[in-house]
Backbone bond lengths (Angstrom), bond angles and torsions (degrees), N, CA, C in turn:
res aa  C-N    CA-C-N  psi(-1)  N-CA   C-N-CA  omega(-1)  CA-C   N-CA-C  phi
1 X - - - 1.466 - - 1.523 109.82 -
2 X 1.183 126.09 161.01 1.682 122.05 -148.04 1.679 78.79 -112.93
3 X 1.464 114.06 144.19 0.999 129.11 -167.92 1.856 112.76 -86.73
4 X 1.448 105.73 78.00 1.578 90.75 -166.23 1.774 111.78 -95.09
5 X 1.142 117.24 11.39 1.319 129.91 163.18 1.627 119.52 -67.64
6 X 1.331 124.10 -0.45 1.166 130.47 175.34 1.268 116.75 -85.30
7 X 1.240 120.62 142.01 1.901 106.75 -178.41 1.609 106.69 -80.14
8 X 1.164 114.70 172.54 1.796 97.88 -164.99 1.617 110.62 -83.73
9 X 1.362 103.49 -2.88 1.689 111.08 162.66 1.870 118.15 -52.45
10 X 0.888 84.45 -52.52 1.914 106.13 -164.56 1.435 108.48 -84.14
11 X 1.604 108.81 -27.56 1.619 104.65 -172.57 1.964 91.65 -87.46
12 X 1.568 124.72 -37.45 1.443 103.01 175.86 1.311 105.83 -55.87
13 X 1.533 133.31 -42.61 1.077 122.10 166.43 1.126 141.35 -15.40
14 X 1.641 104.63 -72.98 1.233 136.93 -177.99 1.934 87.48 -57.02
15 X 1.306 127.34 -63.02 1.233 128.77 -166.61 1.545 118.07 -38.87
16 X 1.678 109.16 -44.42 1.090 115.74 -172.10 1.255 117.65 -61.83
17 X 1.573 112.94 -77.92 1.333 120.34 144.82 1.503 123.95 -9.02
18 X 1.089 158.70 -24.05 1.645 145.81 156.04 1.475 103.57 -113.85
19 X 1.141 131.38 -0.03 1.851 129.55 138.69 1.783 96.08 -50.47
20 X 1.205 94.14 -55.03 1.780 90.08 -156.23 1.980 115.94 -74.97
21 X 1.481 82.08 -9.93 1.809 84.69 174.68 1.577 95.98 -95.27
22 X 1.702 113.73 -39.06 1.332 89.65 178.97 1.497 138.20 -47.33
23 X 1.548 88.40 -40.28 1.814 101.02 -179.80 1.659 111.69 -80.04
24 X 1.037 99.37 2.49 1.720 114.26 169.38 1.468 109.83 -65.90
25 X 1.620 89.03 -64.57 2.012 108.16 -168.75 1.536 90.56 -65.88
26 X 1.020 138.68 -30.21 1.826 128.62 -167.70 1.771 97.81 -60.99
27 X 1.358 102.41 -76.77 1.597 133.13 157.77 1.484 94.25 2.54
28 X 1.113 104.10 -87.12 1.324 99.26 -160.50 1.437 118.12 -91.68
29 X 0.986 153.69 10.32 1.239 161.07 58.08 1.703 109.14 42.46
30 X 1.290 107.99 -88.54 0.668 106.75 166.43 1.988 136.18 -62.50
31 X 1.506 122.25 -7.24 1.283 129.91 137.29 1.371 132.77 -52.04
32 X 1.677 102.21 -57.05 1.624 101.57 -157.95 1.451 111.63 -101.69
33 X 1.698 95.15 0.14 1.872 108.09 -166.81 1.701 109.08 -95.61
34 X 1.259 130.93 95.93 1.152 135.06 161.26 1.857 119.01 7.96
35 X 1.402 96.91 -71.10 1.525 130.78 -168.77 1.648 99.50 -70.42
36 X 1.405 101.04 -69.11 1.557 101.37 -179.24 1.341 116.93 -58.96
37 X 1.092 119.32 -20.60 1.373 139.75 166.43 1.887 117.44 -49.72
38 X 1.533 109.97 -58.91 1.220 119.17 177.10 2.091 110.64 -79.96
39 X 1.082 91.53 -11.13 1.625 82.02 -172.23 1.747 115.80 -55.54
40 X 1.176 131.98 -161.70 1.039 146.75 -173.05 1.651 117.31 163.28
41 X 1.387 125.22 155.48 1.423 141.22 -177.75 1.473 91.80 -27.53
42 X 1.496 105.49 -64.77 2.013 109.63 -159.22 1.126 106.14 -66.51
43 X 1.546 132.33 -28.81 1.282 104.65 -141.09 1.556 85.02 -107.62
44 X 1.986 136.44 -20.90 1.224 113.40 122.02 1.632 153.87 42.72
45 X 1.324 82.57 -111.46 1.624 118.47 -177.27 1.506 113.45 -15.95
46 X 1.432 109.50 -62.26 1.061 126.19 -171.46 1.627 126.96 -67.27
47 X 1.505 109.22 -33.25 1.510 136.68 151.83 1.725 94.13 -68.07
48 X 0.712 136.41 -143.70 1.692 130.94 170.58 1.513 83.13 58.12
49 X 1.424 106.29 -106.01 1.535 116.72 -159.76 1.361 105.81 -50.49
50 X 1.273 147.98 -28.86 1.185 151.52 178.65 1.736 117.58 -62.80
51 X 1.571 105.56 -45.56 1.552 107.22 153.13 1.524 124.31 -62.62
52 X 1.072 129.24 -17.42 1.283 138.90 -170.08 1.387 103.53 -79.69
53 X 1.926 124.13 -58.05 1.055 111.87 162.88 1.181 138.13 -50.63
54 X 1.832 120.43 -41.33 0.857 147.15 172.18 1.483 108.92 -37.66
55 X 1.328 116.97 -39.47 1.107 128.95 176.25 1.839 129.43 -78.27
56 X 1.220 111.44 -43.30 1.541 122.16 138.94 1.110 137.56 -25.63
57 X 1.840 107.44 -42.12 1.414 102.89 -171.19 1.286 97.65 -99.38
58 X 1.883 136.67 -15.94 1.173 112.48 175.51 1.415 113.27 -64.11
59 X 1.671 113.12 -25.81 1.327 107.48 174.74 1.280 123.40 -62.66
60 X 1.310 108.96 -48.33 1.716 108.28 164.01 1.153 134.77 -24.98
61 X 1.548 101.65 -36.13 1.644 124.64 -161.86 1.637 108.48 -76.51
62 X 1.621 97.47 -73.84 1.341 115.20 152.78 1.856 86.54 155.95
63 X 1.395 116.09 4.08 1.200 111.96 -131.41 1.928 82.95 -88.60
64 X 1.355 121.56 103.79 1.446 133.12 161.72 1.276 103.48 -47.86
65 X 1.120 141.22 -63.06 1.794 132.14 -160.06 1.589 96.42 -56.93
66 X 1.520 136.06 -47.37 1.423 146.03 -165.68 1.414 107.53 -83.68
67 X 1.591 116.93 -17.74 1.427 81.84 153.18 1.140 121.92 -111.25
68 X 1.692 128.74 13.13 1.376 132.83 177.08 1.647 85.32 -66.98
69 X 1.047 110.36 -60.23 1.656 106.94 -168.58 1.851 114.51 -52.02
70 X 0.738 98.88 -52.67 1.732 101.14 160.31 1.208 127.33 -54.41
71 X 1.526 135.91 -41.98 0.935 159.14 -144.49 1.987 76.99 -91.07
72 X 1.343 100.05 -57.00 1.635 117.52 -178.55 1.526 105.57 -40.07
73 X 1.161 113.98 -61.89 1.962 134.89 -177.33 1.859 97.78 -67.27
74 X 0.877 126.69 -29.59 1.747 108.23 170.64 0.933 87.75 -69.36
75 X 1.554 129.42 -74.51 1.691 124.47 -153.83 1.374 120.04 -44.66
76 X 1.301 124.24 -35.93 1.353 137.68 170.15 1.697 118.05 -45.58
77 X 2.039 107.60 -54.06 0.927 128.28 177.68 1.574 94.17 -55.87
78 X 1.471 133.77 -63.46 1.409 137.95 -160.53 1.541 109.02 -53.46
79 X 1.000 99.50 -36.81 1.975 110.29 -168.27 1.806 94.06 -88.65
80 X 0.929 135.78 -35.96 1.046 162.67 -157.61 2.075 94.43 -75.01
81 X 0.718 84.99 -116.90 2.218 96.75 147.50 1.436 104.81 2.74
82 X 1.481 103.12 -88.46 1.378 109.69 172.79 1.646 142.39 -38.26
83 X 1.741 94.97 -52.60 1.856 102.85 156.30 1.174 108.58 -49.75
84 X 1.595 118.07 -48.86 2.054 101.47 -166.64 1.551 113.04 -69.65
85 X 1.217 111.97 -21.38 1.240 134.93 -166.35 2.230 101.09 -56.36
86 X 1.944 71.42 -63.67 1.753 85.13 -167.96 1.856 109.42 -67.21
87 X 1.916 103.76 -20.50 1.430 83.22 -175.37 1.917 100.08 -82.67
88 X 1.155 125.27 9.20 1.303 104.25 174.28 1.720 119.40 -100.94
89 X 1.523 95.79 -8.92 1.180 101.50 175.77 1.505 119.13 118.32
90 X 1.707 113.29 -13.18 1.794 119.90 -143.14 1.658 80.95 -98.73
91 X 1.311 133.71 -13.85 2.101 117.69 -172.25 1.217 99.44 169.07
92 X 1.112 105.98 142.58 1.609 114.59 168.18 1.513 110.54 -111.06
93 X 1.597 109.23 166.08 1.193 100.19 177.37 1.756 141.19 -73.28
94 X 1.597 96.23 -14.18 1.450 110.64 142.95 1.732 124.60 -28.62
95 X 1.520 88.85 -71.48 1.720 100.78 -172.33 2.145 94.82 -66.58
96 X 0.821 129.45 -21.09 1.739 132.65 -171.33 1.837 85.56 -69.84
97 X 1.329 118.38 -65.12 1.270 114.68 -177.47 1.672 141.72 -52.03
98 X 1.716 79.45 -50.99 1.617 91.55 167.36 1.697 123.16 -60.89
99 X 1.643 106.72 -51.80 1.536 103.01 145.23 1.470 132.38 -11.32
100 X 1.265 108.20 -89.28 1.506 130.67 178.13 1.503 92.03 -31.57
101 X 1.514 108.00 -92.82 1.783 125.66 -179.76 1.423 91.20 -5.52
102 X 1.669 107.55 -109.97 1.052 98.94 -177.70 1.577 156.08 -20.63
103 X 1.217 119.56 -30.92 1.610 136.25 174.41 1.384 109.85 -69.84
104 X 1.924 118.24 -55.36 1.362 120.70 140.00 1.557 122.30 -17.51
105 X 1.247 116.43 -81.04 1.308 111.39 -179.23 1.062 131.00 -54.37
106 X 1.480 131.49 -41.69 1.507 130.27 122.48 0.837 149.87 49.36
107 X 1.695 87.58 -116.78 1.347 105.73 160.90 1.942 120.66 -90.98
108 X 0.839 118.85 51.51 1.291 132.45 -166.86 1.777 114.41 -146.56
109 X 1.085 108.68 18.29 1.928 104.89 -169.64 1.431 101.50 -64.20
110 X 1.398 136.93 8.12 1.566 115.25 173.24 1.722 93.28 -100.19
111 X 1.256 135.31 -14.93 1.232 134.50 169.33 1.585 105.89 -82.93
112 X 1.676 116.03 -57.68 1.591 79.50 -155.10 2.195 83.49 -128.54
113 X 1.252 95.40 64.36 1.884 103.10 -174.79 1.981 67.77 -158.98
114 X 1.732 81.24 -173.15 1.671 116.14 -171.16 2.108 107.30 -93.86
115 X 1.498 113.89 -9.61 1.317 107.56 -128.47 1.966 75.18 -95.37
116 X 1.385 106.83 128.60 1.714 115.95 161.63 1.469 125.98 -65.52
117 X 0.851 107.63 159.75 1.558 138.09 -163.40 1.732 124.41 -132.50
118 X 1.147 109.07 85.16 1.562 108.12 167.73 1.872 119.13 -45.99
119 X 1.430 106.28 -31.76 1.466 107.23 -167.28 1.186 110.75 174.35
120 X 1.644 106.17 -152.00 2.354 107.26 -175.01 1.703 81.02 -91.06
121 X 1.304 139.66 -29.05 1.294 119.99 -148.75 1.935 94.15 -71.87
122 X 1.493 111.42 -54.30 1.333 129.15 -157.17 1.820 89.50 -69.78
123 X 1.507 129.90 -31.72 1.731 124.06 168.10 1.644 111.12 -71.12
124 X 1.068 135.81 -33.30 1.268 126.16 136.53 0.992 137.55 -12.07
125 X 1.114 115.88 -81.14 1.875 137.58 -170.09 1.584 93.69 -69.76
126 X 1.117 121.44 -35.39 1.908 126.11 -165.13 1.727 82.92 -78.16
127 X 1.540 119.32 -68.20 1.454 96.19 -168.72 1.348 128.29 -69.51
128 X 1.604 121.39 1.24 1.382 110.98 165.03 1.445 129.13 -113.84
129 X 1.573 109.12 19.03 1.142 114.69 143.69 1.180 115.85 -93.93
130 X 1.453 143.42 -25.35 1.014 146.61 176.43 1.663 112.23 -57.28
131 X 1.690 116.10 -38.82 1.322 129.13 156.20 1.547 130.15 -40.47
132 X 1.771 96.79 -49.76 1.585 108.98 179.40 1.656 95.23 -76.70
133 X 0.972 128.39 -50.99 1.469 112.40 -171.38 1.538 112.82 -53.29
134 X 1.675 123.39 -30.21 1.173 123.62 -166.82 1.693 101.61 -72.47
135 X 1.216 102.22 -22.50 1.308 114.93 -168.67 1.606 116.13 -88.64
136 X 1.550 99.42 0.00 1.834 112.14 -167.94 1.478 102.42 -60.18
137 X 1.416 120.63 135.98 1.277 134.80 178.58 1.374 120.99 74.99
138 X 0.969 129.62 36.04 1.114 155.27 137.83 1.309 150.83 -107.36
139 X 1.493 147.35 120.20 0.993 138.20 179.74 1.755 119.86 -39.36
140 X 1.346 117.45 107.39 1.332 93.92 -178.36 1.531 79.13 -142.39
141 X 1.707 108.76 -161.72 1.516 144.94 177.30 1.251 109.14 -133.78
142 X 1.200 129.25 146.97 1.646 146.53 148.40 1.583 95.82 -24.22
143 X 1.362 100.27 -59.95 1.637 108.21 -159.36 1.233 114.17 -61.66
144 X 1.521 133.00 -34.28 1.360 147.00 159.81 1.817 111.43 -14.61
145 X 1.481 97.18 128.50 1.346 93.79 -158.57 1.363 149.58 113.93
146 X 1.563 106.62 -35.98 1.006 134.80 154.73 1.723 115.95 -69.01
147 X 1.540 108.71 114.55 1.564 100.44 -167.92 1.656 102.52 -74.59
148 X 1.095 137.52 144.74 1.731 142.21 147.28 1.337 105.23 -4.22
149 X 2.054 98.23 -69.52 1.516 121.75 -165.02 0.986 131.35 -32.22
150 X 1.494 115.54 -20.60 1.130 104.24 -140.26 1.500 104.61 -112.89
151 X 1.188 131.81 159.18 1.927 126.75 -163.96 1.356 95.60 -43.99
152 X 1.024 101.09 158.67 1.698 145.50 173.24 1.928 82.39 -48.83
153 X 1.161 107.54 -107.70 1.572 124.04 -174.50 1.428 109.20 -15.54
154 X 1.691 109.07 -69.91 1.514 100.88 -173.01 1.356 130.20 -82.51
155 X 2.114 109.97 3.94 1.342 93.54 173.23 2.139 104.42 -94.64
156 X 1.297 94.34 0.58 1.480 108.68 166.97 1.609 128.68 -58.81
157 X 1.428 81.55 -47.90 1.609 102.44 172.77 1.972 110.08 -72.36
158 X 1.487 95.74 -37.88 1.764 85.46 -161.71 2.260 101.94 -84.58
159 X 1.733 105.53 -23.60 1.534 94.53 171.03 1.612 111.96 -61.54
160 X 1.658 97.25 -37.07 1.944 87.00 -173.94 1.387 112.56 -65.03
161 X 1.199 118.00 -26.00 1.777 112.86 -167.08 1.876 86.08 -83.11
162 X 1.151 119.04 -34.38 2.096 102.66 -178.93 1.665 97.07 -70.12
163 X 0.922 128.92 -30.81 1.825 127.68 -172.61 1.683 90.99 -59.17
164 X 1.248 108.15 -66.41 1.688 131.39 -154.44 1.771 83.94 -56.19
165 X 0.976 135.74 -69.21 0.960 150.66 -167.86 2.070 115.61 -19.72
166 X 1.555 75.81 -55.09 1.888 83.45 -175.53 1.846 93.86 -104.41
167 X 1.433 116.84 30.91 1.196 114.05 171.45 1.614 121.37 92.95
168 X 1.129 126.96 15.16 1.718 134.62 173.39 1.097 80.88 -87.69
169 X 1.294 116.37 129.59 1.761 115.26 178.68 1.660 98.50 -176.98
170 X 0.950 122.36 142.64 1.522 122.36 151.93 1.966 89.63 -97.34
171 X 2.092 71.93 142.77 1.654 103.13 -166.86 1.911 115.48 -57.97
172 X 1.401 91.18 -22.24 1.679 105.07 -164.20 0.942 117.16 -142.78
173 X 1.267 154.09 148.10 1.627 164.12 137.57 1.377 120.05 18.51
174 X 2.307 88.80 -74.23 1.057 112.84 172.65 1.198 119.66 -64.85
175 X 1.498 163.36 8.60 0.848 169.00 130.64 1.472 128.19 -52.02
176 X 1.324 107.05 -43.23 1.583 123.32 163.29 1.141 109.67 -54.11
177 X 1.517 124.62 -65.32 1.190 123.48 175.46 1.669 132.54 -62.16
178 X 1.326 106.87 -14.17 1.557 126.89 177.86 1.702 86.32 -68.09
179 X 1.198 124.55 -46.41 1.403 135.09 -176.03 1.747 119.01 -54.15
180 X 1.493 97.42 -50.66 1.074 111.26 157.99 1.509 120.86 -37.87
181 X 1.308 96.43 -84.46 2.046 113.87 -177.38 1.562 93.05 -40.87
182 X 1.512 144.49 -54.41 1.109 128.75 -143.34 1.716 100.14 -77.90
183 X 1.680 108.94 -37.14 1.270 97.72 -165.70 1.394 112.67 -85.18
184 X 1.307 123.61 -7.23 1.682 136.14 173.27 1.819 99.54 -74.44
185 X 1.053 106.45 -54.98 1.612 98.68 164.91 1.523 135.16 -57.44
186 X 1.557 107.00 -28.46 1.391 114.77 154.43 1.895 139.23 -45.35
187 X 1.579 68.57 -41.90 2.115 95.66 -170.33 1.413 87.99 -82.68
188 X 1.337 130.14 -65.42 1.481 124.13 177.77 1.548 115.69 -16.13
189 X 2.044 111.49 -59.95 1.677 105.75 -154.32 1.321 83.55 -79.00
190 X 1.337 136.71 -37.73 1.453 116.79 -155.77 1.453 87.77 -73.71
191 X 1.383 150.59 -63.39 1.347 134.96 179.34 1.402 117.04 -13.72
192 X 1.805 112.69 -76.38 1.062 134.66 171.83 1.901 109.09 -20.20
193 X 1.436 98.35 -58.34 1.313 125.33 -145.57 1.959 89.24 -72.93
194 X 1.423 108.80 -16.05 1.868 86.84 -174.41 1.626 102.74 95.86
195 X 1.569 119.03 1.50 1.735 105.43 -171.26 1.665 105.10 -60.62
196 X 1.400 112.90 -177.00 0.884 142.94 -140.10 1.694 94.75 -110.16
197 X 1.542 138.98 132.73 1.363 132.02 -179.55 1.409 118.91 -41.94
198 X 1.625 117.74 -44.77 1.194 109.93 176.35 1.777 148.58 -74.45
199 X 2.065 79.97 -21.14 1.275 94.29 154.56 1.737 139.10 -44.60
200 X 1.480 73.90 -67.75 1.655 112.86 162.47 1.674 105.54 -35.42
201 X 1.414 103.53 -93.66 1.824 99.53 173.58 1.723 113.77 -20.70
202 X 1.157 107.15 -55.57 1.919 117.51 -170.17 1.832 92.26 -44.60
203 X 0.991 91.27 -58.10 1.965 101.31 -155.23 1.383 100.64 -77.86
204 X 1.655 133.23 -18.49 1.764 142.14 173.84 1.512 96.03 -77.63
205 X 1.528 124.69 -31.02 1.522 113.69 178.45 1.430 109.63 -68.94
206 X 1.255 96.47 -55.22 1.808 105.97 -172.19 1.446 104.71 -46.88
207 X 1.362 132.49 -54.06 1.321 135.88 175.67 1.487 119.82 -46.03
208 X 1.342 118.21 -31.97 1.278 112.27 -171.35 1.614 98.95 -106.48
209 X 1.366 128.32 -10.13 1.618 132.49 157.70 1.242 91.84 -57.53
210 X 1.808 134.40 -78.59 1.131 115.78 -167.00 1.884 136.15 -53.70
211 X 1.444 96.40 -19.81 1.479 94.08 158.64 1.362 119.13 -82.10
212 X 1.521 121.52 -46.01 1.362 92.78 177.57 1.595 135.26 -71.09
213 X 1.602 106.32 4.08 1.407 106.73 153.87 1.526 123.88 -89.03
214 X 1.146 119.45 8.11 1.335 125.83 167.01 1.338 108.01 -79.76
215 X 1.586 109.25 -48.12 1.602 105.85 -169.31 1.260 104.48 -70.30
216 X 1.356 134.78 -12.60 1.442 123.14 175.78 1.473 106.69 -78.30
217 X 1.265 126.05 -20.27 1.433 126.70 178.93 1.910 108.11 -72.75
218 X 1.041 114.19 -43.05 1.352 121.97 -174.92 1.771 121.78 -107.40
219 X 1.863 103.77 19.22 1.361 104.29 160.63 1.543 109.06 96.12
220 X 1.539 116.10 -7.21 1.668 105.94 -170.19 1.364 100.61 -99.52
221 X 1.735 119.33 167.80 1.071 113.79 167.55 1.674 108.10 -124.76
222 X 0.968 97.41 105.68 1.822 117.56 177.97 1.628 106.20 -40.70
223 X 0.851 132.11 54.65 1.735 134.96 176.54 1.268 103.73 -170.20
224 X 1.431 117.59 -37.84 1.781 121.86 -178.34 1.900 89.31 -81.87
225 X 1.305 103.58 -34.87 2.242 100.74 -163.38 1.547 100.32 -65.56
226 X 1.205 112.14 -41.39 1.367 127.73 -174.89 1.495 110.01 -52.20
227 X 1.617 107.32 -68.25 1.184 117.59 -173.28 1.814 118.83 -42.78
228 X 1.726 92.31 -50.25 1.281 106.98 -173.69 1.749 108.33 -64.21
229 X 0.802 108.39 -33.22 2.004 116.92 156.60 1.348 113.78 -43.61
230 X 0.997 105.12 -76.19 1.575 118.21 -161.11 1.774 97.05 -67.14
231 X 1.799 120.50 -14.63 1.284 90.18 159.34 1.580 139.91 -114.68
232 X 1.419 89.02 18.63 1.216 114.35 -176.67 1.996 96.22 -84.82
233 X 1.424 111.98 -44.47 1.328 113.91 166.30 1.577 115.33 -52.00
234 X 0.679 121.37 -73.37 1.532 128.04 168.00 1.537 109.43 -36.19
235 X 1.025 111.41 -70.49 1.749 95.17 174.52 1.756 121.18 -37.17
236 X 1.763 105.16 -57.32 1.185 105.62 -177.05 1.577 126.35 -74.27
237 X 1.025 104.48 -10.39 1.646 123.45 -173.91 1.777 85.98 -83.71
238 X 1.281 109.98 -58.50 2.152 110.87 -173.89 1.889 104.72 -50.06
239 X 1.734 100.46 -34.50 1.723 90.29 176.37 1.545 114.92 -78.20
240 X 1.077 102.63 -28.13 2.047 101.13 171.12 1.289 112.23 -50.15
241 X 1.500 113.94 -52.80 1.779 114.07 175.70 1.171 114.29 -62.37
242 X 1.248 126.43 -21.04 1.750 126.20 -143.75 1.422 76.23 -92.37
243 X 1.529 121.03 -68.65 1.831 125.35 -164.85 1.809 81.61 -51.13
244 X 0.911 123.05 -71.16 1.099 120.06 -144.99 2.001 124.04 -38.74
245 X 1.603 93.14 -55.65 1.500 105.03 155.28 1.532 118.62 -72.25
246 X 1.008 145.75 22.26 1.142 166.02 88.02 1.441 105.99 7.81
247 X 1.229 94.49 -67.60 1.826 101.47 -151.74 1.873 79.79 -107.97
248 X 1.180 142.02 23.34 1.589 144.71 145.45 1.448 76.58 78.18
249 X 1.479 136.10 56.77 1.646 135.38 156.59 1.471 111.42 -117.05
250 X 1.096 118.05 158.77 1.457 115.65 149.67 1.631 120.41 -129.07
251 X 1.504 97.22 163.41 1.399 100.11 -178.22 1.249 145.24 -31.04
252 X 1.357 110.07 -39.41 1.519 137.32 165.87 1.361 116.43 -41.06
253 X 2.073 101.37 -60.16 1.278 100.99 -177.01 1.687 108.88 -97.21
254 X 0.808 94.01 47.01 2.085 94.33 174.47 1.480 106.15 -114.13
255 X 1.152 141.37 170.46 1.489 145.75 -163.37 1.752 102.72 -100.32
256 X 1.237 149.40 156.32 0.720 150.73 171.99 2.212 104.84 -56.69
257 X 1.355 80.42 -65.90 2.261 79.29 173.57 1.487 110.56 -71.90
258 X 1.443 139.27 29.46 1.139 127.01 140.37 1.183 110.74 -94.14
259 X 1.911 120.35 -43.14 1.458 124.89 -171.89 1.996 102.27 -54.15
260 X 1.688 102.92 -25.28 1.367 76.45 -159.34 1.857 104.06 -103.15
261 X 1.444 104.83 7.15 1.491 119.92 165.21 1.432 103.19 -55.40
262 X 1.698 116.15 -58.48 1.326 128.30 168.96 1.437 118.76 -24.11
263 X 1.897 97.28 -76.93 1.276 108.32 156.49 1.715 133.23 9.42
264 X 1.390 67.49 -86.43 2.371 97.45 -175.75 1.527 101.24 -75.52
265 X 1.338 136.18 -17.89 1.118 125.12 149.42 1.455 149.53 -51.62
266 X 2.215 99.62 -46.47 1.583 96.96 140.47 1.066 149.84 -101.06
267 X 1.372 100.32 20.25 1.626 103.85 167.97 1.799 103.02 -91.08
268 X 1.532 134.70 -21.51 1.376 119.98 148.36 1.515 121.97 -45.80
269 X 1.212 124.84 -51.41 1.453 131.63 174.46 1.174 112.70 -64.98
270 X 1.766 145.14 -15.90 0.780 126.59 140.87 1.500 139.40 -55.07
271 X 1.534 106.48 -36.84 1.215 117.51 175.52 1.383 121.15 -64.92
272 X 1.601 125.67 -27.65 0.875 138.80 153.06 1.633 137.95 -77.57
């Protein structure tokens, strides 16, 4: 339990102090530890992103203790990063902070500058011009920023909101979705039509670009909607097997209108 009985003198205190053992245990860890020893940025990466999800789904869950512990495994990765960083010479974790700090402050002048704020829409627009200016004199894009890495859906979602941003936008709702219908009718004739898989793929992307610019029109975020799908599937798909071995069957050999009797069974128990 997080110690909130401390006055806020003693708990930065307290803060500093196990920052400084943390970056202790990395330290040496990385000295006396074989493994931690051989790592590097690349070989990393892949652990990196793996805590990150890891971290999502405790949120998903709801489960607070799993993502303190996760929350624990980024920080590791961060301090982690940083030691290899400083033994090669390219940043220390000093300069990682001061960075950050600064960019915060920044991009933040209605918090810690004079400049007002109507709302999140008008802190928006302030931090991504504040971005392009950081970016003045240089060859760049709107889109800049946006990592590759990152899912299909949400780096979908985060180029359309930088487009929308300096004004690529459809004007209205209804329009997005007019976008929608046209390109779902597209994928249809070439379906219809006998095309070719890759076609097909070309015109299944466009369709699901135009939804996930819909959901930015009406507040959803197409990576959280998804997720929450796919576990609502999974739950109800785990009660089809569960009845199913139940009765010493499996899925295979069950009929399609029993699996989906199953089906409509836990989605009642959900409702309930």
């Amino acid at each position: 339990m997080p110690d909130l009985g401390l006055a806020p003198d003693d708990l930065a205190a307290a803060h500093a102090e196990r920052w400084a053992e943390f970056v202790a245990v990395v330290r040496r860890l990385r000295r006396d530890c074989p493994w931690d020893r051989e790592q590097t940025h690349a070989s990393l990466r892949h652990l990196t992103i793996e805590e990150v999800f890891e971290l999502v789904h405790a949120i998903d869950e709801g489960d607070a203790g799993g993502m303190a512990a996760e929350l624990g495994d980024i920080l590791l990765h961060v301090v982690f990063h940083a030691v290899i960083a400083e033994e090669e010479g390219t940043f220390t974790l000093l300069d990682v902070m001061d960075a950050e700090i600064a960019k915060l402050v920044r991009r933040h002048p209605h918090v810690f500058g004079d400049t007002a704020v109507s709302g999140t829409a008008e802190v928006i627009r302030n931090w991504e011009a504040i971005k392009r200016a950081e970016r003045a004199g240089a060859p760049s894009s709107v889109l800049d920023g946006v990592p590759t890495a990152l899912p299909a859906l949400l780096r979908a979602q985060r180029v359309q909101e930088k487009a929308a941003a300096v004004g690529f936008d459809f004007p209205l709702p209804d329009d997005a979705w007019s976008k929608v219908e046209e390109e779902v009718r597209e994928l249809r004739a070439l379906a219809d039509a006998g095309a070719d898989a890759e076609r097909l793929e070309d015109e299944f992307g466009d369709v699901l670009f135009a939804l996930v610019n819909y959901a930015r029109f009406v507040g959803v975020t197409p990576e959280n909607a998804l997720r929450r799908t796919l576990g609502k599937f999974t739950s109800r798909f785990r009660h089809v097997e569960a009845r199913l071995a139940d009765a010493g069957r499996r899925p295979d050999a069950a009929t399609l209108e029993e699996m989906d009797a199953l089906w409509d069974d836990a989605k009642r128990l959900e409702r309930t």
